[in-house]
N, C-alpha and C positions, 0 to 999 in steps of 0.2 A: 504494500500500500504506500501513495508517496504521502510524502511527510508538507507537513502543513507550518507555516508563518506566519506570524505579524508585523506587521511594519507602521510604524507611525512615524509621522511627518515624512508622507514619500513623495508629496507632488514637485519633486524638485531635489536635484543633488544629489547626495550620496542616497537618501532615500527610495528615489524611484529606481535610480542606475541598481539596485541593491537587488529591487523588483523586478527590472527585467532578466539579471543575471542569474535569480532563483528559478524562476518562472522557465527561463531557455535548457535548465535540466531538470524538470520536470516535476517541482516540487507545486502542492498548489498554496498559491502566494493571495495573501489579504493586505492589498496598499491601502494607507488610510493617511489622510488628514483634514484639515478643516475646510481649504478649498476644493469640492471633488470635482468641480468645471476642471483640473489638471491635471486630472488624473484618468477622465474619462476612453484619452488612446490608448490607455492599459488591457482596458477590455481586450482590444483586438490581438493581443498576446496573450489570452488565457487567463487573466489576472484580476481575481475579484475587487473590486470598487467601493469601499465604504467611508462613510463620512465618521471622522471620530476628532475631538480634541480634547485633549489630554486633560483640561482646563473643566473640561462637563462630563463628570460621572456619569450623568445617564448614558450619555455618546460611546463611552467604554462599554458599559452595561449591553448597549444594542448590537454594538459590533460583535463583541464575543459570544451574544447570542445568536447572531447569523452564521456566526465558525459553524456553531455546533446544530443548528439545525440544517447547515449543510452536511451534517453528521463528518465532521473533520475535526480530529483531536487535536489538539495546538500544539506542535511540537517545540517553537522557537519563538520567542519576543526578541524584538528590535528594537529597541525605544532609540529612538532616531530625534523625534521633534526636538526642537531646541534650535534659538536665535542668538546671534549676539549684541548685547548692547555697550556700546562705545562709549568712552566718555570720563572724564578724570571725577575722584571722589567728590568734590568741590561742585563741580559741573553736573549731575545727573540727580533727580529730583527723586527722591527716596522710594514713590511710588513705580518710577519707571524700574526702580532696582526691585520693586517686590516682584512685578509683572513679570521679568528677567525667572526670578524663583521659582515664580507659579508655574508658568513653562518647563524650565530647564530641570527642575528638581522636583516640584511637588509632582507636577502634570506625572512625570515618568515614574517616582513612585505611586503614585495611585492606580494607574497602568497596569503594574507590577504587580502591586497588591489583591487586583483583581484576576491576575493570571497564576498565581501561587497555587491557589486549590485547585484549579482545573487540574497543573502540572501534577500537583500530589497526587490525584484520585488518578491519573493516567502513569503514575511511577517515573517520570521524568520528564526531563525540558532542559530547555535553555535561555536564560537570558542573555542577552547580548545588549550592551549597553554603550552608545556612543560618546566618548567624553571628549577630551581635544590633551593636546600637548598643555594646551591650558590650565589644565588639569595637576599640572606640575610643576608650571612657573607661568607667574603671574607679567604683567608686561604696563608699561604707563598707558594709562586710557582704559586698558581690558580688567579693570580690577572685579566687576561686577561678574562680568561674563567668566574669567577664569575662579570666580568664589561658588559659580553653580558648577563648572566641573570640575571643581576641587570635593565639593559635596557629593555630586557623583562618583566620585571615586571610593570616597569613602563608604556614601553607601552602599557599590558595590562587592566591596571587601566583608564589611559585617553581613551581604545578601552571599556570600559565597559559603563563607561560615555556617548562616546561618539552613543553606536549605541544602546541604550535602548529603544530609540526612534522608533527604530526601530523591536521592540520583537528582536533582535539580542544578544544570551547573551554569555559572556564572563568569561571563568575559568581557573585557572590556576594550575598546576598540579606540586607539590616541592619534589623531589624525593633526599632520602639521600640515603646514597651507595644502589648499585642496583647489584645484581650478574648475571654480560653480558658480551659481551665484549666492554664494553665501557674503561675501565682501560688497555685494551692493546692497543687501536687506541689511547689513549692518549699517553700511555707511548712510539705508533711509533711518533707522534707529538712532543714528547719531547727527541729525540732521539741527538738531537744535544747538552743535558746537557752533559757535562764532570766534569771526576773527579777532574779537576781542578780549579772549578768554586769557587767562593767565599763564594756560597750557596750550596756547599753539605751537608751541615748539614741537610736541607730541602730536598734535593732530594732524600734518602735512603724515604722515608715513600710514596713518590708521585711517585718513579717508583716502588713500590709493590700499587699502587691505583687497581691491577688486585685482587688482594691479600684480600686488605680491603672488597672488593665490596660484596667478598662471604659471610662477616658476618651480609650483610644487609637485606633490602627484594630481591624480585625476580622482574623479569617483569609484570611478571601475576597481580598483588600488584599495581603495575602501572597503569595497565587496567581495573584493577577491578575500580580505581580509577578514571579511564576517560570513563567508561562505566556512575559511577554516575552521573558524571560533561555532560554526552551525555542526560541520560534520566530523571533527578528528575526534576520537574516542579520548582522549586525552588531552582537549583545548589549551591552550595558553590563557593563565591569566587577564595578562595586556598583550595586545596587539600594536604595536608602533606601526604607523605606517606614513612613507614617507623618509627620504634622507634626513629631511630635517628635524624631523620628531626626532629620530634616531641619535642624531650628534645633540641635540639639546639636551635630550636624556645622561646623556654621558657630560656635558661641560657644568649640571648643575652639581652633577657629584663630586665634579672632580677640583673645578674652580672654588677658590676663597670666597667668602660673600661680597666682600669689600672691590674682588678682581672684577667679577659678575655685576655688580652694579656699576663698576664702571662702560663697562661692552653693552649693556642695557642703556643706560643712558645719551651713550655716545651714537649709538645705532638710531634710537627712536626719536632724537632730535633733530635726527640731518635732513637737509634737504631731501624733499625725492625728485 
């Protein structure tokens, strides 16, 4: 029998690309997010269509119930949704930083928490959880956005712990610039920086984030990487993906704090 997925936040980026690379070997694939007008040429690749946002329990609620009255046992969660919001401490207005949370952190454990007992009553699953190199160092301007996957991280470590127990296993997937349009929904996110800000020095580099993305990996890179984290009998924790994940990984451990703040500072002030 093939094996069955969720995905949220797919009309777009590493989500969809995620969905059609599941879907092309034969798995059957549930893309969901809040716009589904973008999701609608899925169909034509075999790929079920549902409206969910992370944000409205019911939305979960109904999704997971069309899984299962298309009698399809959910093998795999994707928790994919998540934006970022740009913008120095000083500069972003407390509420846009809650919004950031609801999304990035609550939205995906609530997800989560509604897919636990399915997984239990069916003896296993997988979550697969997308966080970012962000997740591991923080950067001028991204402080909000790397505190929700800093939070994911964490809670997918006490989610690993915690559902072993249960053959339920949990991966997490650290992606460095990625060429999507993730860099222009942040830079509409951060649209409220002006040139008068006391951090413009920072903002020239973070509103070409569209700019960066393309010298990194792609989506597919992404997938390929949560394809592993879906089927190796023996997953990987984290998935790095991306050169740059990879060397950042390594210069936070190995660099002094004092050394690193300087290459951070000197990098995100410069012209672009």
């Amino acid at each position: 029998m093939n094996k069955t997925i969720l995905i949220t936040g797919a009309t777009a980026g590493i989500g969809k690309e995620t969905a059609v690379y599941f879907a092309k070997r034969g798995w059957n694939v549930y893309a969901t997010g809040r716009n589904i007008d973008r999701i609608q040429d899925l169909k034509e690749k075999n790929i079920h269509v549902l409206y969910l946002d992370v944000k409205d329990v019911a939305s979960i609620d109904t999704a997971l119930a069309q899984i299962d009255k298309n009698s399809h046992k959910l093998d795999v969660l994707v928790n994919n949704a998540g934006y970022a919001q740009f913008g120095s401490i000083e500069d972003v207005p407390v509420e846009k930083a809650r919004q950031q949370f609801e999304t990035n952190v609550f939205g995906l454990t609530e997800t989560t928490r509604k897919v636990i007992p399915l997984m239990r009553e069916n003896g296993q699953g997988r979550i697969i959880n997308v966080a970012s190199i962000a997740g591991k160092v923080s950067m001028p301007g991204g402080a909000w956005y790397a505190a929700t996957k800093f939070a994911v991280e964490a809670i997918s470590d006490s989610l690993r712990w915690e559902l072993k127990q249960f053959n339920i296993k949990v991966s997490i997937i650290e992606p460095g610039p990625i060429s999507s349009n993730f860099g222009n929904t942040a830079n509409q996110k951060a649209e409220f920086i002006n040139k008068d800000s006391h951090y413009k020095s920072f903002y020239n580099l973070i509103l070409n984030f569209g700019n960066l993305s393309k010298i990194g990996g792609t989506t597919e890179d992404v997938a390929k990487a949560i394809w592993k984290a879906a089927n190796k009998k023996q997953p990987k924790i984290r998935y790095k993906v991306t050169f740059a994940a990879k060397a950042l990984a390594v210069l936070i451990n190995i660099l002094p704090t004092k050394l690193m703040d300087y290459f951070v500072i000197k990098y995100f002030s410069r012209e672009t």
